[in-house]
C-alpha positions as CSV (number, residue, x, y, z in Angstrom):
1,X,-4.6,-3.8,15.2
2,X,-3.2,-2.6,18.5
3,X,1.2,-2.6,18.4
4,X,3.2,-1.8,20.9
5,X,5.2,1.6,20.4
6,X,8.7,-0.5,20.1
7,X,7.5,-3.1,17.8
8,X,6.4,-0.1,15.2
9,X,9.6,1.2,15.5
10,X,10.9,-2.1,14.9
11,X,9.1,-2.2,11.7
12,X,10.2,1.7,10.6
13,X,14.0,0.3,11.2
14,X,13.4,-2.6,9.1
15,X,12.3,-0.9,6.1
16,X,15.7,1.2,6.9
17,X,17.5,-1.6,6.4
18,X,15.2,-3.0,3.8
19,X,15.6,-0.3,1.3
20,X,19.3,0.0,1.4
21,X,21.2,-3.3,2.7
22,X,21.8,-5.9,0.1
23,X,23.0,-9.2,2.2
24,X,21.8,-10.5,5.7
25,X,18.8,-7.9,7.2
26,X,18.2,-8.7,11.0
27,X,16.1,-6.8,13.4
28,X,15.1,-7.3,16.7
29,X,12.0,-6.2,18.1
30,X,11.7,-5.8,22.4
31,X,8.8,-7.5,24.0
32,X,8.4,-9.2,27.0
33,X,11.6,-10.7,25.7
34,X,13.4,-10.1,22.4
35,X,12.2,-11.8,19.4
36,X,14.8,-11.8,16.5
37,X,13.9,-11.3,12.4
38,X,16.8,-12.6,9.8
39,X,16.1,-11.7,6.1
40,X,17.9,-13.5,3.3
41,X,18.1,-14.6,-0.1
42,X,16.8,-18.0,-0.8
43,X,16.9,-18.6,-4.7
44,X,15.0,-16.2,-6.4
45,X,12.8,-15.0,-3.2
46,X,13.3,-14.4,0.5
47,X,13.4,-16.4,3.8
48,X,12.2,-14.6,6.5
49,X,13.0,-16.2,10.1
50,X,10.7,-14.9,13.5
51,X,11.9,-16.5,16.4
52,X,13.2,-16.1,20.5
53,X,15.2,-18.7,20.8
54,X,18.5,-19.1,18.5
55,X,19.3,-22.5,19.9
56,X,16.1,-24.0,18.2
57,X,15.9,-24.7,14.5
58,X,11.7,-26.0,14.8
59,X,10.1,-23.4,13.2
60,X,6.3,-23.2,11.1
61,X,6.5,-22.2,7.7
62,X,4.4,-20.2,5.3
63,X,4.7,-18.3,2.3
64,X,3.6,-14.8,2.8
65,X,3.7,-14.0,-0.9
66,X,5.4,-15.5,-4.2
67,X,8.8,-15.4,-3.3
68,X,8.5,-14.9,0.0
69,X,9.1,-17.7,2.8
70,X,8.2,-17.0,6.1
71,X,9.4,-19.3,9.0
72,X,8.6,-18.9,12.7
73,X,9.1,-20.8,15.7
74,X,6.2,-22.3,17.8
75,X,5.1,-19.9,20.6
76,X,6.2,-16.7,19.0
77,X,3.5,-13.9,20.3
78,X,0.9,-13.7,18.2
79,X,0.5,-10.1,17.7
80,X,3.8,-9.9,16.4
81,X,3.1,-13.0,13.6
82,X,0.1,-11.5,12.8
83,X,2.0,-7.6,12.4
84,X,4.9,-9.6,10.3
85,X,2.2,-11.6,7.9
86,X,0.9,-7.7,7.4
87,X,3.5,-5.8,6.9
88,X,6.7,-7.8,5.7
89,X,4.9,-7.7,2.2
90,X,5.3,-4.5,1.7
91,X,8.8,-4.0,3.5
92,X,10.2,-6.1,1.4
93,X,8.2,-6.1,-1.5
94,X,11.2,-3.8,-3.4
95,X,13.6,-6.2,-2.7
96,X,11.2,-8.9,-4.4
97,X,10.3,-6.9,-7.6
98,X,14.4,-6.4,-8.3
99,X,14.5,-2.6,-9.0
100,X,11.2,-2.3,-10.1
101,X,8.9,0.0,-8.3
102,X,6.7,-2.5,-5.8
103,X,2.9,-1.1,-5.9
104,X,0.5,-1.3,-3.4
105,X,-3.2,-0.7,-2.6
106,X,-4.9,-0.2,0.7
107,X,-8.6,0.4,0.4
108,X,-11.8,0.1,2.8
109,X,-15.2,-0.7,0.8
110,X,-18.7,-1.8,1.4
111,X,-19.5,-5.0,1.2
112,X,-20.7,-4.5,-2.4
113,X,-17.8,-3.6,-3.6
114,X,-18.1,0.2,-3.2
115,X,-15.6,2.5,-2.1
116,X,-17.6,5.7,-1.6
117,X,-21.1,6.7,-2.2
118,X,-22.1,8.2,-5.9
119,X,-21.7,11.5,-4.5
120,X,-18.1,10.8,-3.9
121,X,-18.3,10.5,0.1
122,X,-16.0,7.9,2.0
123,X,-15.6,9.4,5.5
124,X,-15.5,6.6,7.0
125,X,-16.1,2.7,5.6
126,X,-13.0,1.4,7.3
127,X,-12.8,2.2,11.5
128,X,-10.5,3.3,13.5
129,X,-8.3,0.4,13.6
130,X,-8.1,0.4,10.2
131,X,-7.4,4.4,10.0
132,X,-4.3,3.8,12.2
133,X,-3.5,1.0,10.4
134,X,-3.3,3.4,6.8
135,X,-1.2,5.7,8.5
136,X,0.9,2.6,9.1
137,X,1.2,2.0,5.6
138,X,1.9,5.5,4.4
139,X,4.9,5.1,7.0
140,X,6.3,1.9,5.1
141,X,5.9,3.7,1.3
142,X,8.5,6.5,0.3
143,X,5.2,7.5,-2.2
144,X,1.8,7.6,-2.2
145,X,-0.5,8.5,-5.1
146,X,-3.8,9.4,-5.6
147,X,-6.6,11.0,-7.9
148,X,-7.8,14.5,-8.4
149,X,-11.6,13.1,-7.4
150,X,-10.1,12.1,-4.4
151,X,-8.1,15.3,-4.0
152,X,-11.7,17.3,-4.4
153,X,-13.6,15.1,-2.6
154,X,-11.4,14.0,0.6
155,X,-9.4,17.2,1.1
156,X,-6.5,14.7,2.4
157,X,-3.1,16.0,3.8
158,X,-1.6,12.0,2.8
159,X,1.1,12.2,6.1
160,X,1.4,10.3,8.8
161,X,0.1,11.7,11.5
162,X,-1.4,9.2,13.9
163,X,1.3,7.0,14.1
164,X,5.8,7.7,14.0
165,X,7.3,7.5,10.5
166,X,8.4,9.8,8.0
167,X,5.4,10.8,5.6
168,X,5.7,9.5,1.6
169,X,6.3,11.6,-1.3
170,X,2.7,12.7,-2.7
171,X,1.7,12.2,-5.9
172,X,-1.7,13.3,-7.3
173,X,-2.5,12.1,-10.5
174,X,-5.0,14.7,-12.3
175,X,-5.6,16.9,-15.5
176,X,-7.8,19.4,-13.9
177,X,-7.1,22.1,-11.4
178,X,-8.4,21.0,-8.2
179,X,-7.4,22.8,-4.9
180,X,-3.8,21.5,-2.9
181,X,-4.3,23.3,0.1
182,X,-5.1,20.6,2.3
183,X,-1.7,19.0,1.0
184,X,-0.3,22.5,1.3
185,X,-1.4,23.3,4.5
186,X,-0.2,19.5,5.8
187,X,3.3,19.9,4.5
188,X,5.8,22.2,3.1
189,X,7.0,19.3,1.0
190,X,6.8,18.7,-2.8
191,X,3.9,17.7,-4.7
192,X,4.1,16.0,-8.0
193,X,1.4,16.2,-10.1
194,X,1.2,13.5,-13.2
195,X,-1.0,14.9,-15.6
196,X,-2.2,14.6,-19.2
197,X,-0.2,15.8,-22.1
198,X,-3.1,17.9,-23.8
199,X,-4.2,19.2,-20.5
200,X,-2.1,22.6,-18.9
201,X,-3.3,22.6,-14.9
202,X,-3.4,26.3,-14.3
203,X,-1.3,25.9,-11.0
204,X,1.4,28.2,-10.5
205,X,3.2,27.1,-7.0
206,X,6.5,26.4,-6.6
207,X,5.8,23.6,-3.9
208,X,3.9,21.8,-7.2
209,X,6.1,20.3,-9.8
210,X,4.2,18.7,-13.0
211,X,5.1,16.1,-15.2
212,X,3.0,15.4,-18.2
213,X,2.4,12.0,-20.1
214,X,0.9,11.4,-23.1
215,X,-2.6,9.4,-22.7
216,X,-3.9,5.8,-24.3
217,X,-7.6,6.8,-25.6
218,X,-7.6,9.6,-22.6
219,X,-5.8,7.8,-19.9
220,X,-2.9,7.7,-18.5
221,X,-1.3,4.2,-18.7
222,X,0.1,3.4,-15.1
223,X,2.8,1.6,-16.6
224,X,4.0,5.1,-18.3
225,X,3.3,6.4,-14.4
226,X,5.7,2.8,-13.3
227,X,8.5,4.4,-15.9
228,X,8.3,8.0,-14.3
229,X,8.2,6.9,-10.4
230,X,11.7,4.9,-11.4
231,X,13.0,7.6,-12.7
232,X,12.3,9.5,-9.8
233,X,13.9,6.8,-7.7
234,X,10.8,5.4,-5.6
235,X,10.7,2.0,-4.7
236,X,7.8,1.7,-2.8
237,X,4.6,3.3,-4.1
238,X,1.0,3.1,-2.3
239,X,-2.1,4.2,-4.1
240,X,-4.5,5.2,-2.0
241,X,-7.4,6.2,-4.1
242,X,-10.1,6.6,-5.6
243,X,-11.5,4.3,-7.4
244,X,-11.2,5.4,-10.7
245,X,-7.2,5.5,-10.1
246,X,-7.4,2.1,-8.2
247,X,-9.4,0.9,-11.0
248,X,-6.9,1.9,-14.0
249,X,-4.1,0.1,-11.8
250,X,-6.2,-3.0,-11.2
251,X,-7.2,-3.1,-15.4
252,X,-3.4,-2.6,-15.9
253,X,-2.7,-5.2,-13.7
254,X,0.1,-2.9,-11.8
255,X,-0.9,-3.7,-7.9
256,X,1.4,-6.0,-7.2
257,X,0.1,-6.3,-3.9
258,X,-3.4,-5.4,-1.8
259,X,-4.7,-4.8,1.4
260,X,-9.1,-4.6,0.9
261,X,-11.1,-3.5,4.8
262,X,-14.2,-4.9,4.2
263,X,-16.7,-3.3,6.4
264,X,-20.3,-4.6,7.8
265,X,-22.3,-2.0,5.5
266,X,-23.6,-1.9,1.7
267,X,-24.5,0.8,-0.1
268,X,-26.8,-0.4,-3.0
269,X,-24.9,2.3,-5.4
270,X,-21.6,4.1,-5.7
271,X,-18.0,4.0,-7.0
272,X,-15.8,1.0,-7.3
273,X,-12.5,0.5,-8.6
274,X,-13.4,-2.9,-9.9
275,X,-16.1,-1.4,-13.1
276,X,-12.8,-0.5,-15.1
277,X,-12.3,-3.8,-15.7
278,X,-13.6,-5.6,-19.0
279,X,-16.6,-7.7,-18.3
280,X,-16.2,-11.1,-18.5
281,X,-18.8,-13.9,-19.4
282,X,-17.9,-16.9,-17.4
283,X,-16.3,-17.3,-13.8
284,X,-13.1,-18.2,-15.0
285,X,-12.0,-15.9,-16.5
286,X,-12.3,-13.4,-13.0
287,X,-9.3,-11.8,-11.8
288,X,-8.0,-13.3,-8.6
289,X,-5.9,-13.0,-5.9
290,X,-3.5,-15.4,-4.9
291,X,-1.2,-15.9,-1.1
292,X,-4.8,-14.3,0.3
293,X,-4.8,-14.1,4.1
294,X,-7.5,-12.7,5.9
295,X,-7.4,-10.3,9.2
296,X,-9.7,-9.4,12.1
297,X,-10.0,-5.4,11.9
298,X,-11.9,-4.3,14.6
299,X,-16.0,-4.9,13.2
300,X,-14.4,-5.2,9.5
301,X,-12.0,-8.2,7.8
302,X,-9.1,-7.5,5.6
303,X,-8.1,-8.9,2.8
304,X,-4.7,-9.4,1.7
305,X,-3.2,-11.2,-1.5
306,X,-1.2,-10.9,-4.6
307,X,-2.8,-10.1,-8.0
308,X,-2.4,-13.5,-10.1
């Protein structure tokens, strides 16, 4: 979606305030005239109030997530209630999960179900709307991980380039020794690489630290990843790929929150994060999502919603 350059920076200030204030958040965003956002504690969630006027106390209210109210007056610009219903989730998911790292998952796929083709390739399901708009999210997470297929396959550099924002820790998660130039050659900054205990990545590079974590039947448990990424102080973790590493996440049940592009193309074959989970036998017992809202992306629709 399209946002005015002052309404983005809007959003960057918030998750300033977001990540370190503790009482009363407010922000106001400049459009034709200001509109005003007010964050605070209500019970065990958040109230989020959008609105123009301070004088009027009608307002519309929804719940953007569990925990998370969302009131805004009648006639508020559209754009910015549909930018808000996006990306408040994830601005303020920390401040939901109560010093737990909040994890997050943006993904474009086919419409059955694939996320690249067998060969690997995934340049481009989602458009360019929806390209921007994953630069967007990289901006709002201090981390971003992803797998050592993806880091083969995609040769991704994981900043933020198309859009202002400061560019996320990256994290590859891998036991083999791919290639990190095209991270490299993006960014001076560190790269952590999580990998398994028994394996020793023959990487010698001082811009690459490694952790390594013991494995469950040879793979790493994202919850032992959860432990680590608190440890190193990140709130806000987006996983960006592939769908092996999506997939683990999923099984593990550690997204707490996801954004799916579905685009107007099917593959027939290919890889999908959702094969990692166990079969089931009757409809019921399906993982679902839960708070889902659904978005116009240029020729594609997104997905958002909660893991139940």
């Amino acid at each position: 979606m399209l946002l005015d350059k002052e309404i983005w920076s809007g959003f960057l200030a918030l998750k300033e305030k977001a990540f370190n204030a503790q009482g009363l958040i407010s922000q106001e965003f400049t459009w034709s005239k200001p509109h005003f956002l007010e964050v605070k504690k209500e019970g065990l969630g958040l109230e989020v109030k959008l609105f123009a006027d301070r004088k009027s106390n009608v307002f519309e209210e929804t719940f953007l997530g569990p925990n998370l109210m969302f009131k805004v007056h009648k006639g508020i610009n559209l754009i910015l209630k549909k930018a808000c219903s996006i990306y408040l989730p994830i601005i303020l998911g920390p401040k939901i999960t109560q010093g737990k790292p909040f994890f997050f998952s943006h993904f474009a796929q086919s419409l059955d179900g694939y996320i690249s083709t067998k060969s690997g390739h995934s340049k481009w399901i989602g458009n360019d709307i929806n390209l921007i708009h994953a630069h967007r999210l990289r901006a709002l997470a201090d981390a971003i991980i992803i797998g050592g297929t993806t880091l083969k396959n995609d040769l991704p550099k994981l900043n933020v380039r198309m859009v202002e924002g400061s560019n996320p820790k990256r994290i590859v998660i891998s036991g083999k020794s791919h290639s990190f130039n095209s991270l490299m050659e993006a960014s001076d900054d560190e790269i952590l690489l999580l990998h398994k205990a028994y394996d020793k990545p023959a990487i010698i590079n001082n811009q690459i630290r490694k952790i390594s974590i013991e494995t469950e039947n040879g793979v790493i448990n994202p919850n032992d990843v959860s432990k680590i990424l608190s440890q190193e102080n990140h709130k806000c973790i987006m996983i960006e790929g592939g769908a092996e590493t999506i997939g683990h996440f999923l099984k593990a049940s550690k997204i707490d929150y996801c954004q799916i592009h579905i685009s107007p193309m099917y593959f027939g074959a290919g890889r999908s994060p959702y094969t990692s989970i166990k079969d089931i036998v009757k409809v019921s017992e399906a993982k679902s999502f839960s708070f889902v809202n659904h978005f116009r992306m240029g020729d594609g629709i997104m997905m958002t919603g909660y893991e139940s």
